[in-house]
MARBA-3410 file (N, C-alpha, C, O; in Angstrom, 1 decimal):
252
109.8,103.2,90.2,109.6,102.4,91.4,110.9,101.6,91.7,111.5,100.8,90.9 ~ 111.2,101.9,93.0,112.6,100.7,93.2,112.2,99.0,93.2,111.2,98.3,93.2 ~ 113.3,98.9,93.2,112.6,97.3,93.0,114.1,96.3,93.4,115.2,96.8,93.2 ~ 114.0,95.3,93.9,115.3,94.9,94.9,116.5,94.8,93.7,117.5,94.4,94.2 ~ 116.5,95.0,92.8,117.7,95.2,91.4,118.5,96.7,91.5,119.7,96.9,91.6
117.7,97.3,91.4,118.1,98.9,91.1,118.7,99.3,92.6,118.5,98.8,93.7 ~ 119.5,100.3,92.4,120.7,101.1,93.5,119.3,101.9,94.7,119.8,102.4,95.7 ~ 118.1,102.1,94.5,117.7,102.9,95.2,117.1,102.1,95.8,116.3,102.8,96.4 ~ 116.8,101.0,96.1,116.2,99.6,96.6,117.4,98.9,97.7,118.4,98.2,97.5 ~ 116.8,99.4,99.0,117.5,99.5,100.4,117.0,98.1,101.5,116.3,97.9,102.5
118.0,97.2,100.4,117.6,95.7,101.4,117.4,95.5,102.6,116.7,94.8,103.2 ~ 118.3,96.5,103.1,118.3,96.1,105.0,116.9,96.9,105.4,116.6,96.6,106.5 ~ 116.1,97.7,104.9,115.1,98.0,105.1,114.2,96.9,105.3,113.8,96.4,106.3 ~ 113.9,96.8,104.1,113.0,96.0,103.4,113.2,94.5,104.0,112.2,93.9,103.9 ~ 114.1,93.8,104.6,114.0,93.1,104.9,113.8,93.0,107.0,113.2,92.2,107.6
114.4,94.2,107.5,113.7,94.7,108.5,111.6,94.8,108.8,110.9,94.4,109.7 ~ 111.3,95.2,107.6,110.1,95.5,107.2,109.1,93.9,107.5,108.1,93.6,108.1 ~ 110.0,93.0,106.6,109.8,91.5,106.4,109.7,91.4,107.8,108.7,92.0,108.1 ~ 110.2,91.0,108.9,110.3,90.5,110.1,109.1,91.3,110.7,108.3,90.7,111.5 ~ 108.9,92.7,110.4,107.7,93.1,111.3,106.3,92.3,110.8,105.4,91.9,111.6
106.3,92.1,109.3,105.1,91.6,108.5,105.1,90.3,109.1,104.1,89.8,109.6 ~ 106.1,89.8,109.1,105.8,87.8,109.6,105.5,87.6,111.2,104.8,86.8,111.8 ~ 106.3,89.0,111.9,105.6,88.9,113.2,103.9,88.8,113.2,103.2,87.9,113.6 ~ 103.5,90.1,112.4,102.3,90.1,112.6,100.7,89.1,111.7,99.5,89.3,111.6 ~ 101.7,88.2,111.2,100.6,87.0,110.5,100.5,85.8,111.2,99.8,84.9,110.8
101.5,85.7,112.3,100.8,84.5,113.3,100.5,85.2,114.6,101.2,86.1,114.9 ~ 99.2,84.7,115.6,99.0,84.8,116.9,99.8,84.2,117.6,100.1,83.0,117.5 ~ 100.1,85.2,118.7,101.4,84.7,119.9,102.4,84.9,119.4,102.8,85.2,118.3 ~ 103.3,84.4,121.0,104.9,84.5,120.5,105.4,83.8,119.8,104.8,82.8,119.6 ~ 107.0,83.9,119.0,107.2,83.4,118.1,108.6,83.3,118.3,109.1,84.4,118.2
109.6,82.5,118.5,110.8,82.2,118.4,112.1,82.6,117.1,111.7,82.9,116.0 ~ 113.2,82.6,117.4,113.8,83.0,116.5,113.9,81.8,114.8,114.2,82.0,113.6 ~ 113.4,80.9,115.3,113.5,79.7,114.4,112.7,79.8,113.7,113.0,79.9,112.5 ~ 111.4,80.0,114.1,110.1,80.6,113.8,109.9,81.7,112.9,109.2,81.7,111.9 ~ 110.6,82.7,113.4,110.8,83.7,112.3,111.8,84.2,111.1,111.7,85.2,110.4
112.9,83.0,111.2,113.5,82.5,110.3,113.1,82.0,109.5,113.5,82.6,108.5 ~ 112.4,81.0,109.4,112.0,79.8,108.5,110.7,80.9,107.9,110.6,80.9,106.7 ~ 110.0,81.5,108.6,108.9,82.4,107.6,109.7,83.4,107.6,110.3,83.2,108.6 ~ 110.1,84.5,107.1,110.7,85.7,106.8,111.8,84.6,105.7,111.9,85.1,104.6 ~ 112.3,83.8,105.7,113.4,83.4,104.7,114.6,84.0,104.3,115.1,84.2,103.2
115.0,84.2,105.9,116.1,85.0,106.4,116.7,84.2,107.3,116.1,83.2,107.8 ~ 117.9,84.5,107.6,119.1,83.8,108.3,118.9,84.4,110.1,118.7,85.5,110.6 ~ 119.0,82.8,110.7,118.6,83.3,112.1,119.4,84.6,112.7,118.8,85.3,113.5 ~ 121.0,84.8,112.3,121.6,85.7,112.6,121.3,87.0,112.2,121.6,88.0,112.9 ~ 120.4,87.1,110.6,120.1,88.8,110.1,118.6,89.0,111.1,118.1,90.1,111.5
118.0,87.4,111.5,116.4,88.1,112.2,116.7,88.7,113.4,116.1,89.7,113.9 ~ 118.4,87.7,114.1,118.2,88.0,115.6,118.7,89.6,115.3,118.6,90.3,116.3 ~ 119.2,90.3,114.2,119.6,92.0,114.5,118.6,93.1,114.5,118.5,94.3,114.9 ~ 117.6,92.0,113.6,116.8,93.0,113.3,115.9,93.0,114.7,115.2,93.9,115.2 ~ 115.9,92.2,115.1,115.1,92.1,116.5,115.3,92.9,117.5,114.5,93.8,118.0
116.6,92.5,117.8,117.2,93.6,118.7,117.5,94.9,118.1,117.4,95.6,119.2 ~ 117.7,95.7,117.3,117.1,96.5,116.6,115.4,97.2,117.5,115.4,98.2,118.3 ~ 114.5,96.4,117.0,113.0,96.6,117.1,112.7,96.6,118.7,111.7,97.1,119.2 ~ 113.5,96.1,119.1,113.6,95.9,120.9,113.6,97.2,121.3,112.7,97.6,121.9 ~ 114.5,97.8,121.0,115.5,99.0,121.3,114.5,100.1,121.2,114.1,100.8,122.1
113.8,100.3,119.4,112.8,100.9,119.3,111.7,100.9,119.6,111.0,101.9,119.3 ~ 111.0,99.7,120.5,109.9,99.8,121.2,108.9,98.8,120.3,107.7,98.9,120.7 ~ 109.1,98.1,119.6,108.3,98.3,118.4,108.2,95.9,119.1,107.2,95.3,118.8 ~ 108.9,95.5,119.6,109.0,94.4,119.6,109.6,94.0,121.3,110.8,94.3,121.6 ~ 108.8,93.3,122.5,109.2,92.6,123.4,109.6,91.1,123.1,109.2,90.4,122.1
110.5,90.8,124.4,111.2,89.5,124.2,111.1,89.0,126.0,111.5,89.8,126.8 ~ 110.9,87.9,126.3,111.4,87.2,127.5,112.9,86.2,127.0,113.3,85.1,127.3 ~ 113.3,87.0,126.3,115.0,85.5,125.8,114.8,84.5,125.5,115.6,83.7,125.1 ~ 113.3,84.4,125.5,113.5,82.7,124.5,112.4,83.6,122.8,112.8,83.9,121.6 ~ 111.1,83.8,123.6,110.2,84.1,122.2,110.0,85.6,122.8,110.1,86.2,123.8
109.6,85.7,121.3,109.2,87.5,120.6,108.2,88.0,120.0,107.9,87.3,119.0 ~ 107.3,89.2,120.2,106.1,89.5,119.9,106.5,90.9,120.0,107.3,91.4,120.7 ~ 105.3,91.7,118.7,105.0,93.1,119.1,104.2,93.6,119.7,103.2,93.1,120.2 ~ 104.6,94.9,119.8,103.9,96.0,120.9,102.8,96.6,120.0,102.8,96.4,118.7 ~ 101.8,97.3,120.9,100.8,98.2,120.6,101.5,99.3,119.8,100.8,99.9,119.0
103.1,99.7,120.0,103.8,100.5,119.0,103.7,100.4,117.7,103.9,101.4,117.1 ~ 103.4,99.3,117.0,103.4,99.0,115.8,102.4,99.4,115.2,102.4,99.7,114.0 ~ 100.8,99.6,116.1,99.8,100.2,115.4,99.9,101.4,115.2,98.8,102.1,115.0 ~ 101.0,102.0,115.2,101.7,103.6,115.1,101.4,103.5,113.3,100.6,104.2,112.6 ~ 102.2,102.3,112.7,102.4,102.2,111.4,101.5,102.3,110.6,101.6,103.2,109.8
100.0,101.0,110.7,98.9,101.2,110.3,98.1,102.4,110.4,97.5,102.8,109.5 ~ 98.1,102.9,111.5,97.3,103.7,111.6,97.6,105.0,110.9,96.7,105.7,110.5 ~ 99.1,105.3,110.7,99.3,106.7,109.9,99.1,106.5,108.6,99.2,107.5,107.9 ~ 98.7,105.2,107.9,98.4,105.4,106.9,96.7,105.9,106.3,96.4,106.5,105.3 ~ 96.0,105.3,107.6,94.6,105.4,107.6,94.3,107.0,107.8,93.5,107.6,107.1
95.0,107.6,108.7,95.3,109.1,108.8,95.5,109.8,108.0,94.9,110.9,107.9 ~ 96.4,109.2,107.1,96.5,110.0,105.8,95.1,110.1,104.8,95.0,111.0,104.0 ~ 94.2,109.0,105.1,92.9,109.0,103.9,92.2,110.4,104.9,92.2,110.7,106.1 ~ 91.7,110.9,104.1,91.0,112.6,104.7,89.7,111.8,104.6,88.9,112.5,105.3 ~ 88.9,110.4,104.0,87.8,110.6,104.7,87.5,109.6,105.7,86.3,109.5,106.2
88.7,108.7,106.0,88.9,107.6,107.2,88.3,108.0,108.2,87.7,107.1,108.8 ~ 88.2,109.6,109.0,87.9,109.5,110.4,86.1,109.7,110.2,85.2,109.3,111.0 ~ 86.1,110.3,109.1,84.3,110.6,108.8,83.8,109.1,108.6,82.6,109.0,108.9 ~ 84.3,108.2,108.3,84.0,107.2,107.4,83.2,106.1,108.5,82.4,105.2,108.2 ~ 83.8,106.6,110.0,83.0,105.7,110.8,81.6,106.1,111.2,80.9,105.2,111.6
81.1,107.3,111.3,80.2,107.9,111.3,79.1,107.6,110.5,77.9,107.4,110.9 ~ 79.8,107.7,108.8,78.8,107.6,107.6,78.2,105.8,107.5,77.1,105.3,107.1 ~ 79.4,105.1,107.9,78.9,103.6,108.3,78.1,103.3,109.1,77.4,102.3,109.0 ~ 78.0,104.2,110.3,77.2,103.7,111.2,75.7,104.1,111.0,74.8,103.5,111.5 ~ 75.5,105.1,110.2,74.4,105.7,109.9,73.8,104.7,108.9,72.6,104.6,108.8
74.7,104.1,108.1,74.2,104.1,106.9,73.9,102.5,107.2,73.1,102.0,106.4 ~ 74.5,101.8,108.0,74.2,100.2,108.7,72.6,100.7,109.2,71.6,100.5,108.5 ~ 72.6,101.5,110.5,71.5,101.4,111.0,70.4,101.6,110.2,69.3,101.2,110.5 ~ 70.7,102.5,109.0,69.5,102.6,108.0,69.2,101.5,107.2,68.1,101.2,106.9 ~ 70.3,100.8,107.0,69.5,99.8,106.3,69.8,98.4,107.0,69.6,97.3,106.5
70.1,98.5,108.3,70.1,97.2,109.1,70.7,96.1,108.3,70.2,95.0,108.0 ~ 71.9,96.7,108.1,73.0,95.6,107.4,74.0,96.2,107.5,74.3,97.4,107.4 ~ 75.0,94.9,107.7,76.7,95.3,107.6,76.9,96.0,106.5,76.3,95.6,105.5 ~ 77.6,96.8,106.6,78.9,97.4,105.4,80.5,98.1,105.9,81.0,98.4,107.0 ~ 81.0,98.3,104.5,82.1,98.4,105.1,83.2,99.7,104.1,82.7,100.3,103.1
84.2,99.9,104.2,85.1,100.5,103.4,85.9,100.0,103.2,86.4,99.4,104.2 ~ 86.7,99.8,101.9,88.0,99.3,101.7,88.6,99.5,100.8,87.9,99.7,99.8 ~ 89.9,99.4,100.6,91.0,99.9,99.3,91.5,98.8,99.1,91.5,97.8,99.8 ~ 92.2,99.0,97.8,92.8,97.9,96.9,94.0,98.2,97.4,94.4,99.3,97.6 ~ 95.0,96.7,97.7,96.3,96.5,97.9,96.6,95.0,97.3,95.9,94.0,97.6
97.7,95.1,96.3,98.2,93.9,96.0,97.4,92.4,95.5,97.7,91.3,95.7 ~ 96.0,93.0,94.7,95.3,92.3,94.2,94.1,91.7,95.1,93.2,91.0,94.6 ~ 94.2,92.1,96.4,93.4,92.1,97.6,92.4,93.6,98.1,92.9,94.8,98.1 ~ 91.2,93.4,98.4,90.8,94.5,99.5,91.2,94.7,100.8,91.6,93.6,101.1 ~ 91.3,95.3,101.3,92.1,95.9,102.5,90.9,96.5,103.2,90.4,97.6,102.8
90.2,95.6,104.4,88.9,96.8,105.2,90.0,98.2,106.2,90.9,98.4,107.0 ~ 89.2,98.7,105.6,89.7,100.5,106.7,88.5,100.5,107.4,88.8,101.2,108.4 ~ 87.2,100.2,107.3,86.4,100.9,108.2,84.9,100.0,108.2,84.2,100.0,107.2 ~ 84.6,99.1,109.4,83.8,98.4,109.0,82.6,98.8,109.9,82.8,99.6,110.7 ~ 81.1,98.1,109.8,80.3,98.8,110.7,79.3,97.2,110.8,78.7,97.0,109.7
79.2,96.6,111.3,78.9,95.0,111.6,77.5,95.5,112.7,77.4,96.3,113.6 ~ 76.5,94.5,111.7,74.8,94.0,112.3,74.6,92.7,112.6,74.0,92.1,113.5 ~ 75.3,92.2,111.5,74.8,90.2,111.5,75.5,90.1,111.4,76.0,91.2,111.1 ~ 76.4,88.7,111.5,77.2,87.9,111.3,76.8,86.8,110.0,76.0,85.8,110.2 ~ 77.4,87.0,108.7,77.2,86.0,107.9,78.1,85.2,107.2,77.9,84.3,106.4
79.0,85.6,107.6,81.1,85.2,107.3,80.8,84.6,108.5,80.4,84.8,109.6 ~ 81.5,83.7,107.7,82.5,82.1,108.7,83.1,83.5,109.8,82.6,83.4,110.9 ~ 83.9,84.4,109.7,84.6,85.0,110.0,84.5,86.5,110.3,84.2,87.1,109.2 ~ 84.6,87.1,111.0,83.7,88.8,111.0,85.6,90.0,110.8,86.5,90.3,111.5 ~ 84.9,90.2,109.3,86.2,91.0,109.1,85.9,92.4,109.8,84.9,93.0,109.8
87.7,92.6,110.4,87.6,94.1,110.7,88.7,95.0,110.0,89.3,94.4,109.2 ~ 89.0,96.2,110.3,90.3,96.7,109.9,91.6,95.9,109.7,92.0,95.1,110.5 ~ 92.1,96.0,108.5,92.8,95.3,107.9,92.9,94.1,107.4,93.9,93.6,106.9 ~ 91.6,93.3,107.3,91.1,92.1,107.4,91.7,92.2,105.3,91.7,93.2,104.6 ~ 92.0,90.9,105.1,92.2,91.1,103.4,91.4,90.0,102.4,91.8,88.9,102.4
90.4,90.5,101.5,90.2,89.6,100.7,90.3,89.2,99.1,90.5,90.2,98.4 ~ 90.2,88.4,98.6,90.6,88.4,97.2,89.6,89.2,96.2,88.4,89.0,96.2 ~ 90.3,90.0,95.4,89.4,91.3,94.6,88.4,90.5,94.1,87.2,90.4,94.3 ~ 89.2,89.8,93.3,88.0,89.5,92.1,86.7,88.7,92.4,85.9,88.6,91.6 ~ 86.7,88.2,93.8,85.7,88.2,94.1,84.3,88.3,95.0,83.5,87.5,95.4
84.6,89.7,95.1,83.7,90.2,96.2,83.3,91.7,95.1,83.7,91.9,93.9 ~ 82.6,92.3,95.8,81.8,93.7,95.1,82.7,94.7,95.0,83.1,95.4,94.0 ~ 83.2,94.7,96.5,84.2,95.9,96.3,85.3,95.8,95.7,85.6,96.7,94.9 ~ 86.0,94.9,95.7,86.9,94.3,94.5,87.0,94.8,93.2,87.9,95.4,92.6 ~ 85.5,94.4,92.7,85.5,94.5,91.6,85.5,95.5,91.1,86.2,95.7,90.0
84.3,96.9,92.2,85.0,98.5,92.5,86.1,98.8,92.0,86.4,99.3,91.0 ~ 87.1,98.4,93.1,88.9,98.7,93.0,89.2,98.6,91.5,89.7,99.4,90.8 ~ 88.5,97.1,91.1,89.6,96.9,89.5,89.1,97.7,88.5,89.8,97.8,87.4 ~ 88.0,98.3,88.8,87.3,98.9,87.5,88.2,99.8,87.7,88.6,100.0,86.5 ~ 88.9,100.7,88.6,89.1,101.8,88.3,90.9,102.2,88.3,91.6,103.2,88.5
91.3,100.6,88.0,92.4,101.1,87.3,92.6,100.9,86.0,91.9,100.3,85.2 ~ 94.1,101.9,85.8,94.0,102.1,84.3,93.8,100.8,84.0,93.5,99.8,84.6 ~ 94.1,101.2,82.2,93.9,99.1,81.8,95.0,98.3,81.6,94.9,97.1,81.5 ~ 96.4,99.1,81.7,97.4,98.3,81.7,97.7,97.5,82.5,98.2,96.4,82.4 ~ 97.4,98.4,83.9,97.2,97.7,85.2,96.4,96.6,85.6,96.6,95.6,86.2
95.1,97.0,84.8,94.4,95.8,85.2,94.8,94.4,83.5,94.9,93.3,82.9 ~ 94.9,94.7,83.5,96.0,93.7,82.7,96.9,93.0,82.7,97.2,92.1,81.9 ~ 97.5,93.6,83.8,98.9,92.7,84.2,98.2,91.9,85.8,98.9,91.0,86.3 ~ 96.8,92.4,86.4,96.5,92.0,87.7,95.5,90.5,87.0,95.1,89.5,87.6 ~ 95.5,90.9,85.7,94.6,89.0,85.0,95.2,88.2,84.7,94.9,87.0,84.7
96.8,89.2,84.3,97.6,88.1,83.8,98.4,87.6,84.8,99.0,86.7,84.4 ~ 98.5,87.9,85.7,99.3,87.7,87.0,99.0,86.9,88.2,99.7,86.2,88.9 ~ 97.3,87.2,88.1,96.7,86.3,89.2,96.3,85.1,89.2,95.9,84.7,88.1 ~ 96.3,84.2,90.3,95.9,82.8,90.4,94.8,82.9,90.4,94.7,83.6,91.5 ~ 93.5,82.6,90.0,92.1,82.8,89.9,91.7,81.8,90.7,91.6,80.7,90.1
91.3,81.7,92.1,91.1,79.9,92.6,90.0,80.2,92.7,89.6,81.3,93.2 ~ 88.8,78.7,92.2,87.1,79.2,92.9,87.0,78.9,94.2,86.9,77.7,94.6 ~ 86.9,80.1,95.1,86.5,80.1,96.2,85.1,79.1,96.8,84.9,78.7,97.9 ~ 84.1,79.0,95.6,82.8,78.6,95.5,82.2,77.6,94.2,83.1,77.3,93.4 ~ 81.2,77.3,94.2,81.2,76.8,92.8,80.2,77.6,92.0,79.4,77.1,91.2
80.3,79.1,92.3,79.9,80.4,91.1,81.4,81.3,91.3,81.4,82.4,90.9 ~ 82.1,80.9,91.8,83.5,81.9,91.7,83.7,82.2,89.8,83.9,81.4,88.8 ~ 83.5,83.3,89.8,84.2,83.6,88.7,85.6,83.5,88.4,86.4,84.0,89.1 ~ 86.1,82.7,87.3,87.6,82.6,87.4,87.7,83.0,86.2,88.3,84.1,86.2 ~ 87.5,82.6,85.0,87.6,82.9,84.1,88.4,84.2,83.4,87.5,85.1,83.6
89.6,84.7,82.8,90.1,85.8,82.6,89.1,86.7,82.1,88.5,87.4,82.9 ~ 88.9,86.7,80.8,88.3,87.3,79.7,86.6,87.5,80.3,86.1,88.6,80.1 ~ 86.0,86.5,81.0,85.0,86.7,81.9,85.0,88.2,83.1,84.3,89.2,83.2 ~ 86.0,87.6,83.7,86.0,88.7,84.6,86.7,90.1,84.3,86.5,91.1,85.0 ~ 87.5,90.1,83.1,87.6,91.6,82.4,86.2,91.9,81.9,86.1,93.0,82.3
85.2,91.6,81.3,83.9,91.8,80.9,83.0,92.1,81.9,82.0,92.7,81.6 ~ 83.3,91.7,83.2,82.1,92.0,84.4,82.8,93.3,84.5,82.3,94.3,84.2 ~ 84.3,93.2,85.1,84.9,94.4,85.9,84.3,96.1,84.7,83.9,97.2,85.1 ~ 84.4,95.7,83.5,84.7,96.9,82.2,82.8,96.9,82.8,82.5,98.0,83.3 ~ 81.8,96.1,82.8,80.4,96.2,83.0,80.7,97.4,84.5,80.6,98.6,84.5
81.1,96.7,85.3,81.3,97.7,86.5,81.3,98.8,86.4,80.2,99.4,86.5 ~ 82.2,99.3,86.0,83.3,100.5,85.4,81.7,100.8,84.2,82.1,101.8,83.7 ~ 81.2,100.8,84.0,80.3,101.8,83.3,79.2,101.9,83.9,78.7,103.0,83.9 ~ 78.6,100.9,84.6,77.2,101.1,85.4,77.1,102.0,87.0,76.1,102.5,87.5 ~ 78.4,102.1,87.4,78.8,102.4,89.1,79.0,101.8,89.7,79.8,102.2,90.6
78.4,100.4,89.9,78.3,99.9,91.1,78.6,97.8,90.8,78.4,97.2,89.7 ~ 79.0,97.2,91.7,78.7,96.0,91.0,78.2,95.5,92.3,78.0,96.0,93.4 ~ 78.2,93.9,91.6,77.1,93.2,92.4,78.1,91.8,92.2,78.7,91.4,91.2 ~ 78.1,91.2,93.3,78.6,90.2,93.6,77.8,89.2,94.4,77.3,89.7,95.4 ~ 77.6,87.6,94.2,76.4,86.7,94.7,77.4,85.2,95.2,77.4,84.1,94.6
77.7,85.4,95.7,77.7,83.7,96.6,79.3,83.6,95.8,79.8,82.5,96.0 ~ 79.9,84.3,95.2,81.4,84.2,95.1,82.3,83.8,96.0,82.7,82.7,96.2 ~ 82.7,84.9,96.6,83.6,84.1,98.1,83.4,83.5,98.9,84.2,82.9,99.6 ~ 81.9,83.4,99.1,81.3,82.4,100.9,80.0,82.6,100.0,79.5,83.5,99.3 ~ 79.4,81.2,100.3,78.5,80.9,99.5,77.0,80.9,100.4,75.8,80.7,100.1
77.7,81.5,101.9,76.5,82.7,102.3,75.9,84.0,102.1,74.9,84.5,102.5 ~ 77.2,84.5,101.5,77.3,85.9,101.5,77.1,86.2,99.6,77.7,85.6,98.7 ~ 75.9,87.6,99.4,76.0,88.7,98.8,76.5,89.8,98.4,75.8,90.6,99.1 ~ 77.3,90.6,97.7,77.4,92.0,98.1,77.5,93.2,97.1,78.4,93.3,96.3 ~ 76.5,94.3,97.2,76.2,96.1,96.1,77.7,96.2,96.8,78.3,95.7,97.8
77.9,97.0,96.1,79.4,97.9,96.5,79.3,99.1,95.3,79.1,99.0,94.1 ~ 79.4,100.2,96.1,80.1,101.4,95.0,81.3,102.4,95.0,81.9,102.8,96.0 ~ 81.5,102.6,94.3,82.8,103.4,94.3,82.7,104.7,95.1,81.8,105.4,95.1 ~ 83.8,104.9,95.8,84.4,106.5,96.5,85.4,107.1,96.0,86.5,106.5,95.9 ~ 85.1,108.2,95.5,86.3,108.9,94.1,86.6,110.1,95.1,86.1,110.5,96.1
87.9,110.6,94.3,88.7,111.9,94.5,87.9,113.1,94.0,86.8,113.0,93.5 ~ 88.5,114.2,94.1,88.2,115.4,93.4,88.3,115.3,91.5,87.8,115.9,90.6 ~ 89.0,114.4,91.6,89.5,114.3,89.9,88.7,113.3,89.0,88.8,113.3,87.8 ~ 87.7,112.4,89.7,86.8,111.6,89.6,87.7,110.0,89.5,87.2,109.2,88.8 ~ 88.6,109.7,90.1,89.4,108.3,90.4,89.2,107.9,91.7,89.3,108.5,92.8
88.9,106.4,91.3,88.4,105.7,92.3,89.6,105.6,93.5,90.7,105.3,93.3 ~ 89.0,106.1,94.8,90.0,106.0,95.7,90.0,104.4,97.0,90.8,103.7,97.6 ~ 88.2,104.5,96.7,88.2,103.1,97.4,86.8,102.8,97.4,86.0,103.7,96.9 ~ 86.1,101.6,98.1,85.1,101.4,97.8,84.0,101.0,99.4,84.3,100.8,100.6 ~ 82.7,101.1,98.7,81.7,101.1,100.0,80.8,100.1,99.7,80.6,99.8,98.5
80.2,99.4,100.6,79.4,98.1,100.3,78.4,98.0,101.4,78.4,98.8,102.3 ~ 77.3,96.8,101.3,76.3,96.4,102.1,76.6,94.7,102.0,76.7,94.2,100.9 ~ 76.8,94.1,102.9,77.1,92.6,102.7,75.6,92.1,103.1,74.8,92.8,103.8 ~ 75.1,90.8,102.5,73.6,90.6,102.2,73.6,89.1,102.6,74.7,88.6,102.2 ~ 73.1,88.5,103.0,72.8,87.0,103.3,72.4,86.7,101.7,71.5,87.3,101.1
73.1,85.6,101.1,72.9,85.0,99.7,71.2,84.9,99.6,70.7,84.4,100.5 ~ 70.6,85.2,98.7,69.1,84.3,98.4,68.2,85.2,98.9,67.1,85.0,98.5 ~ 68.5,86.7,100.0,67.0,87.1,100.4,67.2,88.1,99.5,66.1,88.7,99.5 ~ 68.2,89.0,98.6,67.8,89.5,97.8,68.6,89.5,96.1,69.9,89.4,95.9 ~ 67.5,89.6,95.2,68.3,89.4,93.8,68.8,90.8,93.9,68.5,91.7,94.7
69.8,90.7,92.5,70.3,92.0,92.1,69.4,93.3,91.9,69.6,94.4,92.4 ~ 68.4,92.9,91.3,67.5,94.1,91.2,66.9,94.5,92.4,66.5,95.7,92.5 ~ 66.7,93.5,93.4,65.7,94.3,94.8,66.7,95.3,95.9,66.5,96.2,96.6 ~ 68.4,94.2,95.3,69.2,95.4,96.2,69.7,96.4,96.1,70.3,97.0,97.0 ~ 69.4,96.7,94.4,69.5,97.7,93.7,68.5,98.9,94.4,68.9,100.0,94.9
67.3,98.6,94.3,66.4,99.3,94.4,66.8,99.6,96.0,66.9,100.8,96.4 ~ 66.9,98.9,96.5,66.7,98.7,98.3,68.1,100.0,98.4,67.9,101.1,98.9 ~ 68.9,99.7,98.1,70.4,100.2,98.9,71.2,100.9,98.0,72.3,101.4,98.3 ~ 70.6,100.9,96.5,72.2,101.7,95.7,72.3,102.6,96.0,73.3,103.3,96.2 ~ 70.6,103.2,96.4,70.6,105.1,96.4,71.2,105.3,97.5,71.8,106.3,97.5
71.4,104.4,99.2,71.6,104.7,100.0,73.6,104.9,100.3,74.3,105.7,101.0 ~ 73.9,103.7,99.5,75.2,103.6,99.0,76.1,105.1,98.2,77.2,105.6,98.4 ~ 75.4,105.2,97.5,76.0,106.2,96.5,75.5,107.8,97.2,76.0,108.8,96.6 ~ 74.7,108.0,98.1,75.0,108.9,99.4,75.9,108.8,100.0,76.8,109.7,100.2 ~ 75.7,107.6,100.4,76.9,107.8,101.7,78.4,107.4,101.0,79.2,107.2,101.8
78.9,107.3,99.8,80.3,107.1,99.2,80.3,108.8,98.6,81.5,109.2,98.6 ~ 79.3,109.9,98.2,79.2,111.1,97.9,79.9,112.5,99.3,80.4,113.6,99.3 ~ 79.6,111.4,100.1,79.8,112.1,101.5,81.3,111.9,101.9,82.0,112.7,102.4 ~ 81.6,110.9,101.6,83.2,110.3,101.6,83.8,110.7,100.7,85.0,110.5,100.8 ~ 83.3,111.5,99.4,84.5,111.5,98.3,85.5,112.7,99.1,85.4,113.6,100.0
86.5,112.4,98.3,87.7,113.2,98.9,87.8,114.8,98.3,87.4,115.0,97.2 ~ 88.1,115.4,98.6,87.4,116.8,98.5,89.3,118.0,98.3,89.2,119.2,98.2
END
């Protein structure tokens, strides 16, 4: 892997890359000062890269502030294209919401975060209604814990020793050695279960979606209002329905 040290590690990319990323983490336009001071780049390397991105379509400007175009969802989206079961995946959600008259969703592990690719929304029970690309912290939500089970262990070893554990709640699991013992429980049972961790309204079953080779490629869930059901009723209620419709998505 390159890494900004080694000769195959192409700064003027990667820092091009940066200005697209900081564009797209605040709403509205944004000035050159602005995108200076976040990107942590010099107003003269942002203003090239700008103009640059102008040129390619990818970034409008009126001469004072700067914003991207609908071009940029060129980027995201070829990656979702590349998952072979992303385009099925809105179908199997929709079916599988109206069956059990609850949100769920799909999502992959990126950078110690879930990543939603594919959501299918009934209620509202988040402060906030996540959609495509929306990001949350693995360790504690269902699908999360999905993702961690199913890397190797070195990996997940360096993601316990690496991470800032904050309690989102006051049942957030933080604890290291705790939450290697739930994730390794995961990782043998199928499926995990997550209760009032991140939003201390929200529940969530999640199960894994594997490759041909049997490795976890990403994961599938039912989000639950905290308190109307224990682990065991939403076991019974939704795993079978879950571990269908993640059977239907595996990658083939």
């Amino acid at each position: 892997m390159a890494t900004p040290e080694s000769e195959s590690f192409v700064r003027t990319f990667a820092r091009g890359l940066r200005v697209i990323e900081v564009m797209g983490q605040s709403t509205g336009r944004q000035n050159i000062a602005q995108l200076s001071e976040a990107s942590e780049l010099p107003r003269t390397v942002v203003r090239r890269f700008l103009l640059t991105l102008i040129d390619l379509g990818f970034v409008k400007t009126d001469e004072k502030d700067y914003w991207l175009t609908p071009k940029v969802l060129r980027l995201g989206m070829t990656y979702l294209y590349t998952l072979p079961f992303w385009r099925q995946s809105q179908l199997v959600l929709e079916e599988l919401g109206t069956r059990m008259k609850q949100s769920c969703a799909v999502s992959v592990l990126d950078d110690g975060d879930i990543v939603y690719i594919q959501r299918f929304h009934t209620k509202r029970i988040l402060a906030f209604s996540p959609s495509i690309g929306s990001r949350l912290p693995a360790y504690s939500v269902s699908m999360g814990r999905v993702l961690l089970s199913g890397l190797p262990g070195d990996q997940l070893q360096t993601y316990l020793d690496t991470t800032r554990f904050t309690p989102l709640t006051p049942r957030t699991e933080t604890d290291k050695t705790r939450l290697n013992a739930v994730i390794s429980k995961v990782r043998g049972q199928g499926y995990a279960w997550s209760d009032a961790e991140y939003d201390e309204s929200i529940s969530g079953l999640a199960v894994p979606i594997k490759d041909h080779a049997g490795s976890i490629i990403a994961a599938i869930n039912v989000s639950l209002i905290s308190g109307e059901f224990s682990e065991d009723q939403a076991k019974a209620e939704f795993l079978p329905l879950l571990k269908l419709a993640a059977s239907r998505l595996k990658e083939h």
